[in-house]
KOLLUMRO-423962 format. One record per atom (N, C-alpha, C): y, x, z; residue in one letter. Coordinates in pm, whole numbers, plus 50000, padded with zeros to 5 digits. Layout:
N
YXZA...
//
This chain:
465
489346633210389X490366638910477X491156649210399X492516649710368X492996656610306X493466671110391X493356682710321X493646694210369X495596700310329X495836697310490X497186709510450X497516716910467X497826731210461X497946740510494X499456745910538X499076746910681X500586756110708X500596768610736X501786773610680X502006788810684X503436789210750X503166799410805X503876805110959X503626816411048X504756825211034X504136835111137X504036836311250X504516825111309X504746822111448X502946812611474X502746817511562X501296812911629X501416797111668X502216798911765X502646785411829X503226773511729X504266776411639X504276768511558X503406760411433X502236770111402X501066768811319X500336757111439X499766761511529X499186753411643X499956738011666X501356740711652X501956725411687X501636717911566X502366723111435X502296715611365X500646710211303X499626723011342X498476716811284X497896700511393X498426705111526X498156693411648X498816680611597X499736684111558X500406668211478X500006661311374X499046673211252X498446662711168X497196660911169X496926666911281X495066666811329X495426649411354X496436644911461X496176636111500X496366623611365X497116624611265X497306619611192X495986617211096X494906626111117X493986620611056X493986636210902X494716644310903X494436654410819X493546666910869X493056678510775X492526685110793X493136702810802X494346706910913X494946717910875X494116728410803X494826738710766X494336750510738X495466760910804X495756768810829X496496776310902X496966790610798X497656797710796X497986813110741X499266817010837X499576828310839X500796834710862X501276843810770X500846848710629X501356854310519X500996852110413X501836858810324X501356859710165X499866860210120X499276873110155X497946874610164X497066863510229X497086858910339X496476848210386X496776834010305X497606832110286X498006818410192X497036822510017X497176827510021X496316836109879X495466829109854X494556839009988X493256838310040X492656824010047X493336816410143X493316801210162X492926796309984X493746798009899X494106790209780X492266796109684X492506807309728X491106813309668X489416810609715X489586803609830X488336804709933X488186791609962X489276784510015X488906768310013X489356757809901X489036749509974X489156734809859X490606732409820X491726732909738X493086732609751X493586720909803X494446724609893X495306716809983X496256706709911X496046690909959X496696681109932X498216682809956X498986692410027X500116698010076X499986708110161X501146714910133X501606731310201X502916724810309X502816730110444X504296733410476X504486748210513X505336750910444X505336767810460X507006771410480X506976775610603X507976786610660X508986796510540X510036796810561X510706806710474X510756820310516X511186820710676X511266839510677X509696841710755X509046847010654X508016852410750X507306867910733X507846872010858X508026883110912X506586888910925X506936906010859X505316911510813X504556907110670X505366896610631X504236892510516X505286902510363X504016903210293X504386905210154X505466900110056X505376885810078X506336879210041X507126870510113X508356869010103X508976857110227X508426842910169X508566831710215X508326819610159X508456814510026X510146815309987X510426814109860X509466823409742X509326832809773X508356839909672X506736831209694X506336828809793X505186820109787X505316805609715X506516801409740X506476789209710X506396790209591X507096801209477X507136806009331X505226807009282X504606814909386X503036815809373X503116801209324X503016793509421X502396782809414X502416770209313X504366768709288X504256765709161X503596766109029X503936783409031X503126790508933X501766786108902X501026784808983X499306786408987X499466773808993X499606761009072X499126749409154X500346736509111X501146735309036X502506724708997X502416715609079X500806709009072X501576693709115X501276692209287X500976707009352X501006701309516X502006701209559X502576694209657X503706695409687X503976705209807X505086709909844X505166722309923X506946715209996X506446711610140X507296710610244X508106724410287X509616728710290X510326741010332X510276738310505X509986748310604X510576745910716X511446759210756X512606759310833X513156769010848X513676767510987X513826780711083X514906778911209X516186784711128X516496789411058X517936794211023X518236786510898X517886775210874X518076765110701X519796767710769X519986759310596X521216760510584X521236754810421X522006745510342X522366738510241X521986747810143X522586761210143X522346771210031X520876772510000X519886775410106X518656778510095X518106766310094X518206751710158X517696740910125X517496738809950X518996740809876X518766738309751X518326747009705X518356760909685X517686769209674X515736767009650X515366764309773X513966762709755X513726746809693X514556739609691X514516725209562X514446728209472X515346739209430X515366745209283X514016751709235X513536755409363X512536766909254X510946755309314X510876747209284X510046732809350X509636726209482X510326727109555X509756724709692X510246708909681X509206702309772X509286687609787X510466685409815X510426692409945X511816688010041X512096703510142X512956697510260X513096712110358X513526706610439X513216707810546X513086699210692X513086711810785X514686715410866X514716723510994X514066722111105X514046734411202X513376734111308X514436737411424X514186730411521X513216719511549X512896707311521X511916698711454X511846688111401X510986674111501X511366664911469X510846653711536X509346655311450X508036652311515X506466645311475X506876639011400X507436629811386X507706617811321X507936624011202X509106629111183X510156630411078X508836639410970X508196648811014X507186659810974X506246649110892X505736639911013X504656632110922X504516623610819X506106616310822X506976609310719X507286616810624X507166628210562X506946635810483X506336641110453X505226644310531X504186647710459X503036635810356X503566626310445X502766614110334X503276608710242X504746610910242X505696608310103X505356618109973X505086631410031X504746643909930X503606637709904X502746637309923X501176635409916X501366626309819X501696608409864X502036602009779X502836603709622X503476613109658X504476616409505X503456622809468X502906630509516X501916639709402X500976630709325X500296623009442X498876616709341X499666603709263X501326601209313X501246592609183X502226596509074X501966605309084X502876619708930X501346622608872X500926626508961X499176629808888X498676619108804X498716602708864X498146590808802X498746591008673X500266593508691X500856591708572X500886603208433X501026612408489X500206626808408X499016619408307X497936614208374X496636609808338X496926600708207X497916586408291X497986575608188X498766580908066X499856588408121X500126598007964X499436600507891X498856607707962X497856615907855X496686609007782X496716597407868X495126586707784X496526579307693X497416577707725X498216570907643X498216576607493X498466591107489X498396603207384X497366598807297X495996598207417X494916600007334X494646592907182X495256575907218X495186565107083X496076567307006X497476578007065X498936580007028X498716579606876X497916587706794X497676590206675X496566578406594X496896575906450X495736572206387X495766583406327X494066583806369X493046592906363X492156591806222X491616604006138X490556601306059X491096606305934X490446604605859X490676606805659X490386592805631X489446584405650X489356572805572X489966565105438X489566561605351X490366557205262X491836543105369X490736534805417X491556527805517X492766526505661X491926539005688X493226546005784X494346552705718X493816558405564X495286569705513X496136559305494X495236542605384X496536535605336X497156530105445X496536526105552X497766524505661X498806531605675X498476542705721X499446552805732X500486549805635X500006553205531X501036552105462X502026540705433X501386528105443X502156518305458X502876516805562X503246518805629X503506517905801X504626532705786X504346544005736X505526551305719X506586546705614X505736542305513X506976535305435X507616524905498X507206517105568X508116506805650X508706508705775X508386522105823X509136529605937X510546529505944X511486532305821X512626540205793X514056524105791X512806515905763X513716504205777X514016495705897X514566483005884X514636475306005X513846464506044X513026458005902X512026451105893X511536450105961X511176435406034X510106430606123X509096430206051X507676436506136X506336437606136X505846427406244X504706426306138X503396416006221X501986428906200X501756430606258X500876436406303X499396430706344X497956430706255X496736419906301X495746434306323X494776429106388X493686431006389X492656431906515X491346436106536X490436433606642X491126437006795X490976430106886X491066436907033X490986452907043X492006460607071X491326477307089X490826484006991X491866479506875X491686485506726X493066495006741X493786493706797X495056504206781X496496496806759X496656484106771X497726476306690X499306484606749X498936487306923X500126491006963X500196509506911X499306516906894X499266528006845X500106529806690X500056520306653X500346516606475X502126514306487X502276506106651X503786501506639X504466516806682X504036521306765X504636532306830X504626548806710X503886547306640X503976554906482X505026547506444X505076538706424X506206530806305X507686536806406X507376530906514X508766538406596X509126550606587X508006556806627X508276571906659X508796577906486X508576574506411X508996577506257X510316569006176X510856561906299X511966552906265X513256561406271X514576551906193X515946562906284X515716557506461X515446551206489X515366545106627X514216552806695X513926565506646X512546568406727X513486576406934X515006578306946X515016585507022X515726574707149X515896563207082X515946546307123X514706545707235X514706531107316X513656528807400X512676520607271X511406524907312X510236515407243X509246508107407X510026493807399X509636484607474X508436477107475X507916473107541X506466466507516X506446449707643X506176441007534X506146430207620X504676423707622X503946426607701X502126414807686X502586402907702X502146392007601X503086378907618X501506372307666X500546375907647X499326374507695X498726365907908X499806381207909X499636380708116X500666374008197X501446364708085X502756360808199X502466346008204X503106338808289X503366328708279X504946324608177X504956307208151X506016308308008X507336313408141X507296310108261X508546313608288X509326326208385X507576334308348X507856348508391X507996354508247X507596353508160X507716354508000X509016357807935X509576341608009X511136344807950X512486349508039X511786351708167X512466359008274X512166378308175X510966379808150X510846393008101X511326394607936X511796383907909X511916391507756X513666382807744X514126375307830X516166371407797X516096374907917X515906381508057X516586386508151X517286371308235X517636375608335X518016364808440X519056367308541X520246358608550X521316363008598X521766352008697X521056351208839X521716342608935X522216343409048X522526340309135X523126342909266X521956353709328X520736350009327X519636358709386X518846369309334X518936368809185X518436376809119X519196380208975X519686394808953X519736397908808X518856407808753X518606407708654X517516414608592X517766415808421X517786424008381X517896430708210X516386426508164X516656420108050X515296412107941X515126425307877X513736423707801X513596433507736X514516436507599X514816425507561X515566421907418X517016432207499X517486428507583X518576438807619X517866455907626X517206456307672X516626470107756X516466477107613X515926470907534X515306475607375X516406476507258X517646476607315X518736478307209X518946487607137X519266491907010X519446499706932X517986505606910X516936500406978X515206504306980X513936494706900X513376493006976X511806486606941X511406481006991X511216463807019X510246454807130X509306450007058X507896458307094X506656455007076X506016444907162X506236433007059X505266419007169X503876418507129X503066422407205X501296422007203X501356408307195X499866402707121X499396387707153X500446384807148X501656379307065X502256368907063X501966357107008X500956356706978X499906340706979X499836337007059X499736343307190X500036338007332X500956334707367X502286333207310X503436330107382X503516315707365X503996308207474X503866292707448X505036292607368X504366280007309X505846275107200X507076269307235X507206272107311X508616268607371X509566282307381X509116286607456X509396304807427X509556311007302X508656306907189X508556310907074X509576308006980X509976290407044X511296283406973X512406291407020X512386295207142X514026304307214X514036319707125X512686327307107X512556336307027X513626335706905X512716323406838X513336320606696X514956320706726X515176316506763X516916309806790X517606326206768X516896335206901X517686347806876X517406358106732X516196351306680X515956359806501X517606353306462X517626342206451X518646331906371X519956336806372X520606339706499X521696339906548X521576352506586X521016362806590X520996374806655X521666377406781X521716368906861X522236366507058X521406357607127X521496358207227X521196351607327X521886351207458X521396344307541X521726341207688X520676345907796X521326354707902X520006353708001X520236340308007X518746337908152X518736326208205X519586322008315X520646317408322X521096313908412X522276321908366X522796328008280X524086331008252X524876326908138X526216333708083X526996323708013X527756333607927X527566345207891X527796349507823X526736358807714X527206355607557X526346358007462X526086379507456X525026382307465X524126392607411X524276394907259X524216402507234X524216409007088X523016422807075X522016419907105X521166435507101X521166437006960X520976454406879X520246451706809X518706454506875X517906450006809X516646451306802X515336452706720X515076456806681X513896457006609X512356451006668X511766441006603X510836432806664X509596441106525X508356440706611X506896443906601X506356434406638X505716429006617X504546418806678X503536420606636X502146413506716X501006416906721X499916407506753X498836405106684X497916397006701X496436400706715X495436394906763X494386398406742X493726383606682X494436372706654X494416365606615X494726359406484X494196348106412X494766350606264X495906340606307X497056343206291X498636334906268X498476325706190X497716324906088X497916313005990X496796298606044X496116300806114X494926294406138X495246285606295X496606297206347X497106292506497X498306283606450X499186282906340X499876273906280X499366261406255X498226264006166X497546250306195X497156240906239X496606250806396X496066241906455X497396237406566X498356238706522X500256238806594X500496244306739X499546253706747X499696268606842X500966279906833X501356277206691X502376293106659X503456283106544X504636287206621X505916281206492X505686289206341X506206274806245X505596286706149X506916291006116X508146289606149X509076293006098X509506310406178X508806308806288X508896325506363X507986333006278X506386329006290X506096337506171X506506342706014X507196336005975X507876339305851X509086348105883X510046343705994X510756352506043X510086369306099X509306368506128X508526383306144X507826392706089X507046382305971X505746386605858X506376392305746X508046398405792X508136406605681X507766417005605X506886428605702X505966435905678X504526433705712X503626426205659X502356425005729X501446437705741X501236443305841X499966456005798X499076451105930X497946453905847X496486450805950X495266466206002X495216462706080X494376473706135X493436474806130X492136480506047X490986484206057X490086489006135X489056475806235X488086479706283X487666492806275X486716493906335X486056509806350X484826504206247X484056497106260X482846495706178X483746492506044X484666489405998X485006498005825X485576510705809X485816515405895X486316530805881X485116541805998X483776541705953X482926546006025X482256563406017X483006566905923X483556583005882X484606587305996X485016574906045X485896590106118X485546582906272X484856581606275X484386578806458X483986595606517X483716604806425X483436619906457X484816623506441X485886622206433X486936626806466X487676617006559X487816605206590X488376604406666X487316606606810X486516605506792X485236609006956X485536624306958X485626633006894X486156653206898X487386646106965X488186641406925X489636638806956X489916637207081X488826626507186X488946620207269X488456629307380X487156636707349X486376650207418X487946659807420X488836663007350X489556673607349X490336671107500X490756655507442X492156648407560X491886647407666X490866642507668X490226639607806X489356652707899X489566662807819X488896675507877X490206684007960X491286678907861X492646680907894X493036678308009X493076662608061X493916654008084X493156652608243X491816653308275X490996655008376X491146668808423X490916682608341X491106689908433X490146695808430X488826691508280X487396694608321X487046705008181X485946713108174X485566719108076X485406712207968X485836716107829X485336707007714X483946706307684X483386694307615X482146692307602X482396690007441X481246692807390X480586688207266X479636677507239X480056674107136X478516660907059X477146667806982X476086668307000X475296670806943X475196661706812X474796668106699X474556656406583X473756647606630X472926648206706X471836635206684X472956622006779X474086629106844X474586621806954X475496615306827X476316624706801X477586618806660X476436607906580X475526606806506X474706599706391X474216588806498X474106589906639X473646576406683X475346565806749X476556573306729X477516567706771X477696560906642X477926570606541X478406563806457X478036551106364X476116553506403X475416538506349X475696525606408X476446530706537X476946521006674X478366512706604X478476496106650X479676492706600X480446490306654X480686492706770X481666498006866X482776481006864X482166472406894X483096458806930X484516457707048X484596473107073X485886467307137X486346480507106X485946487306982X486596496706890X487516509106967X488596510706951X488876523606980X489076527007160X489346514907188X489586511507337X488136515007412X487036504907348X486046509907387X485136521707392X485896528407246X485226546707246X485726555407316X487146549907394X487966560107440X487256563907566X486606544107616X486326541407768X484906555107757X483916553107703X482306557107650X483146577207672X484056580007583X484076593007603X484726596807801X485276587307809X485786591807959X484676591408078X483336581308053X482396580408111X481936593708082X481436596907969X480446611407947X481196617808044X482306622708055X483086632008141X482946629708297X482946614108290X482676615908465X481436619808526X480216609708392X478966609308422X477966623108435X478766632308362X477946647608321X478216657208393X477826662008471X478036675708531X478586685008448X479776694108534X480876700208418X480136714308384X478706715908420X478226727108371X477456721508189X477226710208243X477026705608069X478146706107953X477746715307871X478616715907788X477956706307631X476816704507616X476426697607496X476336681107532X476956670707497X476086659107512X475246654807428X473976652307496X472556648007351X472656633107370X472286627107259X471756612907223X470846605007349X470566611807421X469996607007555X470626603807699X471746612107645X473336607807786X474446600207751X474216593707612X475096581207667X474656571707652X475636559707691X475226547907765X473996542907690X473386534407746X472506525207708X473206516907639X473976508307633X474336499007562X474396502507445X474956515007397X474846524507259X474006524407191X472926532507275X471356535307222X470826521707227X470376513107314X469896500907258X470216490907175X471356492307085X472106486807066X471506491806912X471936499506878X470896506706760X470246510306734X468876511806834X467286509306853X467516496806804X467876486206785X467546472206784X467826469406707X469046476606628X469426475606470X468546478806349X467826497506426X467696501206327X466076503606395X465236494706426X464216499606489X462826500706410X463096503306300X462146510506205X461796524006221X463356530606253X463476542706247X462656545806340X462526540606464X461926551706578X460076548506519X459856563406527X458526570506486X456896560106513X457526555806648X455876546506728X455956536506676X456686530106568X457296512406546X455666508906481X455156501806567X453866497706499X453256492206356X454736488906314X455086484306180X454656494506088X455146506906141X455236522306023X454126524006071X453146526106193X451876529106230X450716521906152X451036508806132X450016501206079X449786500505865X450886513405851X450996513405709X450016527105676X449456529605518X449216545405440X450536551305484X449706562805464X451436577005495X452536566605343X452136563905240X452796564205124X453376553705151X453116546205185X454066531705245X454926531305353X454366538805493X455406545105581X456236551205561X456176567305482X457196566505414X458246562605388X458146550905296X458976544605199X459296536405330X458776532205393X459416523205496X460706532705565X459916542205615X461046548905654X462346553605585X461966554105508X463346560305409X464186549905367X463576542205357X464546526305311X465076525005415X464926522205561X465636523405696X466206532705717X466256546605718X467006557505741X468226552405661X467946554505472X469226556705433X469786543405442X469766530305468X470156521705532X471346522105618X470036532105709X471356533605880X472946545605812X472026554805725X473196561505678X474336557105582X473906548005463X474706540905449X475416533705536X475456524405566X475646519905714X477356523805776X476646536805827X477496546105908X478556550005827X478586551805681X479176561305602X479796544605534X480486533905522X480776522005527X480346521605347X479066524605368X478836521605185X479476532805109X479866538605107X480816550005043X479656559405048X478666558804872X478016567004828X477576586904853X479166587604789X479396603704841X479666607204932X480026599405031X480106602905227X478606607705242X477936595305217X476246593105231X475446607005219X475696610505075X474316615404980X475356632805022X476836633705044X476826646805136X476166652405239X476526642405332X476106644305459X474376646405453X473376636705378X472066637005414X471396651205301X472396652605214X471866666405133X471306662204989X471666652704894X471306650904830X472386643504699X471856644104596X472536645604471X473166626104490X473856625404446X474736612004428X474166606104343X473366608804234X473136600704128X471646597404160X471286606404246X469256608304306X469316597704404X470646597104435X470616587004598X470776573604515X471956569004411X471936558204338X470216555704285X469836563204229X468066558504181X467326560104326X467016562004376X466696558204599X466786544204613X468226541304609X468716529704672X468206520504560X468406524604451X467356511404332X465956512204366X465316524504371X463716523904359X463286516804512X464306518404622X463856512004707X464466495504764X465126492604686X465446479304641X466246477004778X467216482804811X468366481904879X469296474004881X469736466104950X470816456104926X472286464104971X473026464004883X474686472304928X475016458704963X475666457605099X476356446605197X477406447305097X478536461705117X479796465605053X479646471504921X480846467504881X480886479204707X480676485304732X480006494504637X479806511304613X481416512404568X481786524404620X483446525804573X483166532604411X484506527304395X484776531504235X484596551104201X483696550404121X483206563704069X484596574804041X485416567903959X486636572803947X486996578404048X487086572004164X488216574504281X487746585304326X486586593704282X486186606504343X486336617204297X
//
C-alpha cells in the first residue's frame, strides 16, 4: 500500500483529500506544516507521493520552500501543488523548482486521483530507468590490467577515430556491446546517436521493419539505419539475421541508400556499422547461414573479446567494480569481498562471463542484509562454490584421498592442487602466481617441475616482465 502524504493547513481539506485516497486503496499520512512534514519524512517510511498546499498559514515555511526541502533531500518523489489562489505564475513557478504538476482548488476526485497515479507511475519508471543506467554503466567500461584486456583496448581505440566497419566476436556476456560503445564513445561520432539493433529477437519482417523503417498508408516509422545517421548501428548476433535481410543489408554497404519498406524515395544515412557475434562467421558461411560477401564487407576491423577465464587477474577488479555500482545504483551500503571470497571467484569460470558476474554481484546485494558489510566464501551462490569444490576437490582438508596418505605425501598432494588452482586463476602467468602466493618466481618454476605439473598455457615470455 503506498503512503502519501498531504500537507495542509486546513483540517477539512487534509480529511477530504486523505478520504479520497483511502478509498483508492493508498495509505495517507497527514501534516499541516513545515515542521510536521519534516517530522513525517524523519519518523515514517517515505511517501510514494506528497500533495502539498502552497500558502500554509502558521507554518515555517510556505509550500514552495517545502517543496525545495524535498527536492533537496528526496529527488525522485513526486510532489503534487494544490492551491485556492493558483494562478499560471505560481503554477510554473513550483514546475520550476520540481513539482509534478499543480492542480487548483476546488478539484474533481477524479482529476486528484488521475494524478496521483501518473506521479507515482513517473517516479518508479524514472527510478527503473535510473537503475538500467546505471547497470548499463556498470559493463560501460573494459575493466582490468590484463595483458588481454589492455591489447584490446588498444586496438579498438586505434580503430575508434575512423569509419571502419567492425566485427566484433566473442562468448555470450563477454562485453561485445561494451567494446562497441568504447569504440563510439571515442569516435568523432561519439555526440551522434549509438543505435543498437538485436537481430537475434525479431522476426525477418519485424527485423527489416526495425532496421529500413516503413512508410505506408497505416504506418510510418524511421529504421535504425536512418535514426543512426551521422552515428553508430550496433547489430548484436547478426548471425541471426536471415539471409535475406542480410542480402538487403549488403545492397545498402554497396550503394550507401536505401528504401523504407513501402516507400520510393532513396535514403542516404551516413552510418557507421559494428557488428557482433557470439558465433564463429566463418564456420556460419559454410555451413550457408551468413553471406560471405557482407562479412567481408564488415570484417574490416576484426577485434575479439576475451572470456573471463583468459583474463582471470582481473575478475577482482571488475567484481570491486560491480560492489561499487551496484552499492550506488540500489541505494544500499557498500560491501566488501573477503580474500577467501575473491580466490574462490576467481578459481570460478564464470560461463556466462561478465553478464553473469554482474548478475552473482547484484544477488549478494539483494541476498545480504545491508548490515553485512564483508561477504565470506560461504554467501555466495552455490553454483560457485560447488562448482570449484568439484574442480579443485583435493584442496578441501577431509578429501579422503589426502587422509589416506603420510603427512609427506599429503603434503605434496596438496600443494600440487593448491598451486594448480592458483595457477589456474592467475591464467598461467608465472609472476601473477608466485606474487600473490609469496614466493620467489624461479622457487615456484622448480615447484611446478619437482611436482610434475602440467602448464595447460605458456608460461609468458620472461622478457615481457
Amino acid at each position: 500500500m503506498a503512503h502519501i502524504l498531504i500537507v495542509d493547513d486546513e483540517a477539512d481539506i487534509r480529511e477530504l483529500v486523505a478520504d479520497i485516497l483511502k478509498d483508492e486503496g493508498y495509505h495517507p499520512l497527514c501534516a499541516s506544516s513545515a515542521s510536521e512534514t519534516i517530522q513525517c519524512f524523519e519518523n515514517n517510511e517515505l511517501p510514494s507521493a506528497v500533495v502539498l498546499d502552497i500558502w500554509l498559514e502558521g507554518s515555517e515555511m510556505d509550500g514552495i520552500g517545502i517543496l525545495k526541502y524535498i527536492k533537496s533531500n528526496h529527488p525522485t518523489i513526486p510532489v503534487i501543488m494544490i492551491s485556492g489562489h493558483g494562478n499560471i505564475e505560481t503554477a510554473v513557478q513550483t514546475i520550476r523548482h520540481g513539482a509534478y504538476d499543480f492542480i487548483e482548488k476546488p478539484f474533481k476526485a477524479e482529476k486528484l486521483i488521475i494524478m496521483v497515479n501518473r506521479a507515482i507511475e513517473a517516479s518508479r519508471l524514472a527510478q527503473e530507468n535510473k537503475v538500467l543506467k546505471s547497470q548499463e554503466k556498470l559493463v560501460g567500461e573494459l575493466i582490468g590490467t590484463s595483458k588481454a584486456i589492455q591489447q584490446l583496448k588498444t586496438a579498438a581505440l586505434m580503430a575508434a577515430p575512423s569509419n571502419s566497419r567492425i566485427i566484433i566476436t566473442g562468448e555470450p556476456g563477454s562485453g561485445k556491446e561494451v567494446l562497441a560503445r568504447l569504440i563510439h564513445d571515442s569516435s568523432k561520432r561519439a555526440k551522434k546517436p549509438f543505435c543498437i539493433l538485436h537481430a537475434s529477437n525479431l522476426s525477418e519482417e519485424q527485423l527489416e521493419v526495425e532496421l529500413f523503417g516503413t512508410e505506408n498508408k497505416n504506418m510510418k516509422k524511421a529504421g535504425l539505419l536512418e535514426k543512426a545517421d551521422h552515428g553508430t548501428l550496433y547489430i548484436d548476433e547478426i548471425s541471426e539475421m536471415p539471409v535475406a535481410t542480410q542480402g538487403k543489408l549488403l545492397k545498402f554497404l554497396q550503394t550507401q541508400t536505401f528504401q523504407k519498406i513501402g516507400g520510393s524515395k532513396d535514403l542516404k544515412p551516413d552510418v557507421r556499422i559494428i557488428a557482433a557475434s557470439s558465433k564463429n562467421l566463418e564456420e556460419e558461411i559454410s555451413s550457408g547461414k551468413f553471406n560471405q560477401s557482407l562479412y567481408y564487407r564488415l570484417n574490416v576491423v576484426p577485434l575479439k573479446v576475451p572470456p573471463l577465464t583468459e583474463r582471470k587477474e582481473d575478475i577482482k577488479h571488475i567484481a570491486e567494480h560491480f560492489l561499487k555500482s551496484f552499492s550506488q545504483s540500489l541505494g544500499v551500503p557498500y560491501k566488501t569481498l573477503t580474500q577467501e571470497a575473491l580466490t574462490l571467484m576467481s578459481a570460478y569460470d564464470w560461463p556466462g562471463n561478465l553478464r553473469q558476474l554482474s548478475n552473482v554481484v547484484e544477488w549478494l546485494y539483494i541476498m545480504t542484509p545491508d548490515n553485512v558489510k564483508e561477504i565470506t566464501a560461504d554467501i555466495l551462490p552455490q553454483e560457485v562454490v560447488q562448482a570449484v569444490n568439484g574442480k579443485h576437490k583435493n584442496l578441501n582438508p577431509v578429501n579422503s584421498d589426502i587422509l589416506s596418505k603420510e603427512l609427506k605425501k599429503a603434503r605434496e598432494l596438496f600443494e600440487k592442487e593448491y598451486l594448480y588452482a592458483q595457477l589456474n586463476r592467475f591464467s598461467w602467468n608465472i609472476s601473477k602466481t608466485a606474487d600473490f602466493i609469496g614466493m620467489d618466481r624461479t622457487a615456484l618454476h622448480r615447484k611446478i617441475k619437482s611436482l610434475n605439473i602440467k602448464m595447460s598455457l605458456p608460461v609468458e615470455d620472461e622478457s615481457e616482465e
